[in-house]
C-alpha positions in Angstrom: 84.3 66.5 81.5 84.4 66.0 77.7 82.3 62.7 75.9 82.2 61.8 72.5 80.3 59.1 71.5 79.5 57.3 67.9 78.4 54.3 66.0 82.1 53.0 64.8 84.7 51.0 66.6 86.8 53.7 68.5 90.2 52.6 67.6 89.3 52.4 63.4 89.4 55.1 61.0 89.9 56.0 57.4 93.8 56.0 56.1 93.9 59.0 54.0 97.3 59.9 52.0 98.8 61.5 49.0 99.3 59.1 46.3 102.8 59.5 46.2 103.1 58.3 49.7 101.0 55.6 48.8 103.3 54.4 45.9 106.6 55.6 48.1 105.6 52.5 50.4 104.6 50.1 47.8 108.1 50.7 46.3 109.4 50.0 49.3 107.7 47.0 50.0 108.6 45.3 46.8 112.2 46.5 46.7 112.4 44.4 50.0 110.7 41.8 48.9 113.0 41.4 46.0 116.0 41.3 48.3 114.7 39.3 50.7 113.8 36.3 48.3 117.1 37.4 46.5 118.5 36.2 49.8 116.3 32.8 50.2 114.7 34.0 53.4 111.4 33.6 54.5 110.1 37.0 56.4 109.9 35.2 59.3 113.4 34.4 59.3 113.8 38.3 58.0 112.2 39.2 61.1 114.3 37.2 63.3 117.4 38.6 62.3 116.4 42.2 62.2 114.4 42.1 65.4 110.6 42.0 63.6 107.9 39.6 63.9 107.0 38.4 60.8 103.8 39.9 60.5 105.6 43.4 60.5 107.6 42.4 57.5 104.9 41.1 55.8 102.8 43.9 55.9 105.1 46.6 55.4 106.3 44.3 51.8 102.6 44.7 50.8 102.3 48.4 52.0 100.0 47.8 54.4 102.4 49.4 57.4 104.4 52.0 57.1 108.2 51.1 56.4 109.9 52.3 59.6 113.6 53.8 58.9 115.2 51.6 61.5 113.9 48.8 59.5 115.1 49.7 56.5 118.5 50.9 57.4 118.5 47.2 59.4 117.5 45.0 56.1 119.3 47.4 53.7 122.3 45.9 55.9 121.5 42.6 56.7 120.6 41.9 52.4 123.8 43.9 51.5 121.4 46.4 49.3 124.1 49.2 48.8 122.5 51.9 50.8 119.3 51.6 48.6 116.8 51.3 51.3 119.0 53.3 54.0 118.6 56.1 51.6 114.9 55.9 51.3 114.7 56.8 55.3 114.6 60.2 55.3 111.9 60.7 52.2 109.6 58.1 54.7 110.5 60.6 57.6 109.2 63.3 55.1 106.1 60.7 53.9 104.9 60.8 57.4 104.2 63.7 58.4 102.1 63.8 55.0 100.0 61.7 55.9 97.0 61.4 57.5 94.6 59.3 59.3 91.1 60.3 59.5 89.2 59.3 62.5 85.5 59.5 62.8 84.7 62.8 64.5 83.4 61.3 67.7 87.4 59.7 68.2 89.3 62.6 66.9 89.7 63.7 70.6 91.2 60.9 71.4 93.2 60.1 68.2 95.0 64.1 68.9 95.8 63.0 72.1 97.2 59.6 71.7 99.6 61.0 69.0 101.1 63.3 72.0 101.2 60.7 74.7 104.1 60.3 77.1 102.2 57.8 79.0 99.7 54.9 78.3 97.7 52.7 80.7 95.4 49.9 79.8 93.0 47.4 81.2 91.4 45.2 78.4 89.0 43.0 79.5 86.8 42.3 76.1 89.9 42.4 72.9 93.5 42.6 73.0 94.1 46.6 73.4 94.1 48.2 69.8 97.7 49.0 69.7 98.8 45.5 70.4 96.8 44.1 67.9 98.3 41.9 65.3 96.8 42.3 61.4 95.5 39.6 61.2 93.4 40.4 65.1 92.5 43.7 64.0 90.6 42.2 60.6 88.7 40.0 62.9 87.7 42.5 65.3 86.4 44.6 62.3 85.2 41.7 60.6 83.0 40.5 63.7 81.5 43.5 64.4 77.8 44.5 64.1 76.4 46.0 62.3 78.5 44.5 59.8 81.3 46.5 58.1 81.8 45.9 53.9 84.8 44.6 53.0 86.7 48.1 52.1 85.5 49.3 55.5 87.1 46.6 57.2 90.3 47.2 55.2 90.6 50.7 56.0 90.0 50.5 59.4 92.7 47.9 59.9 95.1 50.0 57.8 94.3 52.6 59.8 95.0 50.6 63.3 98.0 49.8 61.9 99.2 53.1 61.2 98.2 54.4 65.4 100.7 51.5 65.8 103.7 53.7 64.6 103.4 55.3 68.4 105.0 52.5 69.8 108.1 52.3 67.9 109.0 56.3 67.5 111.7 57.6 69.6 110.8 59.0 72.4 108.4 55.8 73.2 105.3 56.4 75.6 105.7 54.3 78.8 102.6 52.0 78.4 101.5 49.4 81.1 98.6 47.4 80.1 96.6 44.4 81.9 94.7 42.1 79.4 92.3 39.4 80.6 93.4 35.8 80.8 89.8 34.9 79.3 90.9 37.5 75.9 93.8 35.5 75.4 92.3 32.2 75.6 89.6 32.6 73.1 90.8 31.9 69.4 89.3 35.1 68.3 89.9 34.6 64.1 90.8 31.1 64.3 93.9 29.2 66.2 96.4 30.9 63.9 95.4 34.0 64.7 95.6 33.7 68.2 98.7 32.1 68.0 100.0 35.0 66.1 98.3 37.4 69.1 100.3 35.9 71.4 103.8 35.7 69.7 103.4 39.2 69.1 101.9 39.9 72.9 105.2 38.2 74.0 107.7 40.3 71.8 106.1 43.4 73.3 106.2 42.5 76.7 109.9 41.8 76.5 110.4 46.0 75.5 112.1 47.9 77.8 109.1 50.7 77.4 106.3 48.3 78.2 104.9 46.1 80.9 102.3 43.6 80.1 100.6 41.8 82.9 97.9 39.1 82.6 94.7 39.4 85.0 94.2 35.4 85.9 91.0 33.9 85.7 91.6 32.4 88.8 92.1 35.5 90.5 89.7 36.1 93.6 89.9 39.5 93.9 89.4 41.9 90.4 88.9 45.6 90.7 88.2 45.7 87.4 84.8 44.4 86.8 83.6 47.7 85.5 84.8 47.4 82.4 88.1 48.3 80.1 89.0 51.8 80.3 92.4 53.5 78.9 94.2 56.3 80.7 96.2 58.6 79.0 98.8 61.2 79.7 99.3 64.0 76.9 103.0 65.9 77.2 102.6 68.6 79.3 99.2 68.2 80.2 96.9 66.3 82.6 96.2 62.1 82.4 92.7 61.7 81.1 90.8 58.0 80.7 89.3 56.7 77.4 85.6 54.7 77.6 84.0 53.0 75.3 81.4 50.3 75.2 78.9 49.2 72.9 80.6 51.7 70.3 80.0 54.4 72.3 83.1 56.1 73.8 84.0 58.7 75.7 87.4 61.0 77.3 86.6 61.8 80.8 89.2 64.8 82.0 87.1 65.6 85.1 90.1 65.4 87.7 88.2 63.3 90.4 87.0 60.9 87.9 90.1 60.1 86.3 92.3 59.9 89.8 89.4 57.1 90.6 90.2 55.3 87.5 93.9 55.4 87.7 93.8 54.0 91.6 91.5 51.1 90.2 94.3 50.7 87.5 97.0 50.6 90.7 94.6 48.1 92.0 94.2 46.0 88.8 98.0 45.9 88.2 98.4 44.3 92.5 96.2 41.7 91.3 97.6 40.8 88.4 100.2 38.3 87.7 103.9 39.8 87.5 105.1 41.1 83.6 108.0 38.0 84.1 104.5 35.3 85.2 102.6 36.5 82.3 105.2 36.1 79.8 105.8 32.4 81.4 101.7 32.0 80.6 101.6 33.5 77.6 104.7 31.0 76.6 102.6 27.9 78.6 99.5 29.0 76.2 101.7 29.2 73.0 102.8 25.8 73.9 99.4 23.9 74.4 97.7 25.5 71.0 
């Protein structure tokens, strides 16, 4: 069995790149942008048409997400920009494996293996998992935390959650089931408009083919998972593992027995649960009534 444990929030970290990379994205994000206003769209209605929520676009026009290639080639299309930003997908490709996120040492563990996974499990019970997380979520997780965090701190971190995000959109995706707590979603964690931009972007994701998302209702009678959230995690080639944390303390279990327990309470968790077709019905219900 292997532990870590430390004082920071366990999906955070410091974004660390070259500065070219750095001003390869910013370029990026102003040349679509341009084109995009060129064009007299809003980035929501970018999004729409190219299959993006509007959050995405945002943040990848202000550099605060990396510029995927399928996105560019797909605005670079939709804006008629001449093959500008098509052509700027394979120096990204390039930019990426540049860069680098660094984790605090207690997560690094984690962080390695994450980057390698072929299958995720979740059961969030206390915050929307980390990779589901909207921006504007993942600033008011940092934001609330305490000890507080400085405002450069929080910004890093959230950069940095951002960037783990790229996982779920490479080719070949992770298969990821995750069960998040009716409760999480009800609270307006941030304010109403950020939880009403949780849940648009809870729905998008639950309609990829990759993922199943399942809500744990609070009127449920029977719950298995009362423990606590835990992650389980299943490197290529090598054994599943769970992820712990509470308090800011976390910890990878890969003792065999303990993890089998933990993935037959996740078996458990999902029986309980409400269907991935009911919980995109509630999640809609819920986006209806804010």
């Amino acid at each position: 069995m292997a532990a870590q444990s430390g004082t920071g929030a366990p999906t955070g970290g410091e974004a660390e790149g070259t500065d070219e990379v750095a001003d390869l994205f910013r370029t990026l994000g102003r040349q679509i942008k341009v084109a995009r206003e060129r064009a007299g769209l809003s980035q929501k209605e970018l999004g729409e048409r190219i299959g993006y929520g509007e959050e995405t676009i945002s943040s990848v026009e202000r550099a605060r997400r990396t510029p995927q290639p399928e996105l560019l080639v797909a605005v670079d299309r939709l804006l008629d920009c001449g093959g500008l930003l098509a052509s700027a997908a394979e120096n990204v490709e390039r930019a990426k494996t540049r860069r680098r996120v660094r984790h605090p040492e207690w997560f690094r563990d984690y962080a390695r293996l994450e980057a390698e996974a072929v299958e995720l499990r979740y059961f969030a019970n206390q915050a929307v998992p980390g990779l589901f997380q909207t921006q504007e979520y993942a600033r008011a997780v940092f934001t609330s935390r305490q000890p507080f965090f400085d405002e450069e701190t929080i910004e890093e971190r959230v950069v940095a959650r951002m960037a783990r995000q790229d996982l779920m959109t490479r080719w070949p995706t992770p298969t990821v089931s995750a069960v998040v707590q009716e409760s999480i979603l009800r609270q307006p964690f941030g304010g109403p408009a950020v939880q009403r931009g949780q849940l648009e972007q809870l729905l998008r994701i639950g309609r990829l083919r990759h993922i199943e998302l399942q809500v744990m209702p609070t009127a449920s009678e029977d719950h298995a998972g009362m423990g606590g959230p835990f992650t389980l995690l299943t490197p290529k080639g090598r054994p599943q593992v769970a992820y712990l944390e509470v308090q800011h303390f976390s910890r990878v279990v890969t003792d065999p027995e303990e993890v089998r327990v933990l993935a037959a309470k996740h078996g458990s968790i999902r029986g309980q649960a409400l269907t991935p077709r009911e919980s995109s019905r509630l999640l809609e219900k819920m986006l209806g009534d804010l």
